[in-house]
VMD Tcl script that draws the C-alpha trace (Angstrom):
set ca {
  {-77.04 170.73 -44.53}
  {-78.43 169.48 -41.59}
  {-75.36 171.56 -39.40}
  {-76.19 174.61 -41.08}
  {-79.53 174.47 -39.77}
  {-78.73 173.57 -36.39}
  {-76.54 176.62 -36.06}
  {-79.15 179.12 -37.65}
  {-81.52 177.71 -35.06}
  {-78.96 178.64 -32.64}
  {-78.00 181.90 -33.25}
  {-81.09 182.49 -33.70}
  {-81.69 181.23 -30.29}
  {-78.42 183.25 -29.03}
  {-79.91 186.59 -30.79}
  {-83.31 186.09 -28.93}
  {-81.74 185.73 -25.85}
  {-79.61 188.84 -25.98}
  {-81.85 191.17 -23.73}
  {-81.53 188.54 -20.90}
  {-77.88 187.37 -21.42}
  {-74.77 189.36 -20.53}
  {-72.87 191.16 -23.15}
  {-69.88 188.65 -22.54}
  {-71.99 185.37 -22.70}
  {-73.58 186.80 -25.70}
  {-70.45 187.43 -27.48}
  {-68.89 184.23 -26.52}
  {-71.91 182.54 -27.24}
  {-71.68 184.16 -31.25}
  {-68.06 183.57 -31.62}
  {-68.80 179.56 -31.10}
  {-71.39 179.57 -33.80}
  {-69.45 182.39 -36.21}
  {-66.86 179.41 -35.74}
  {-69.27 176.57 -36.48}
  {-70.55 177.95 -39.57}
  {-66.77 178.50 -40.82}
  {-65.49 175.21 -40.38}
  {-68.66 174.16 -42.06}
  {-68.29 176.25 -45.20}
  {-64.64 174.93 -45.40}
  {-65.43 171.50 -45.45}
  {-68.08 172.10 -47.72}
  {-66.26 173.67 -50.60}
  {-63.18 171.15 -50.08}
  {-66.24 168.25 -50.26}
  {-67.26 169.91 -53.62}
  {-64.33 170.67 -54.86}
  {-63.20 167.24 -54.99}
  {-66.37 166.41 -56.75}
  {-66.27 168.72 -59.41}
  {-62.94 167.95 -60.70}
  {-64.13 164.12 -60.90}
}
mol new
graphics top color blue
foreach p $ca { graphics top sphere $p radius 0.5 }
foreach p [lrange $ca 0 end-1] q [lrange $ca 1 end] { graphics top cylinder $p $q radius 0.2 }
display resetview
């Protein structure tokens, strides 16, 4: 839980900072957290997964 926080406070961060940023930085910059949150939601429906079947 504490991840997906982190990377909500981060793009959140990343969105504020558009108007100053470069379009390519910006994009970048998403495509590392779009990432994040992904591997995150996989490893949190394997984790559950596992526990629901126990």
């Amino acid at each position: 839980m504490l991840f997906l926080v982190v990377a909500l406070l981060l793009l959140a961060v990343v969105l504020g900072s558009v108007a100053y940023l470069p379009w390519p930085v910006t994009l970048v910059l998403s495509a590392v957290v779009l990432c994040w949150l992904a591997v995150f939601t996989v490893r949190e429906r394997r984790r559950r997964g596992r526990t629901g079947r126990a």
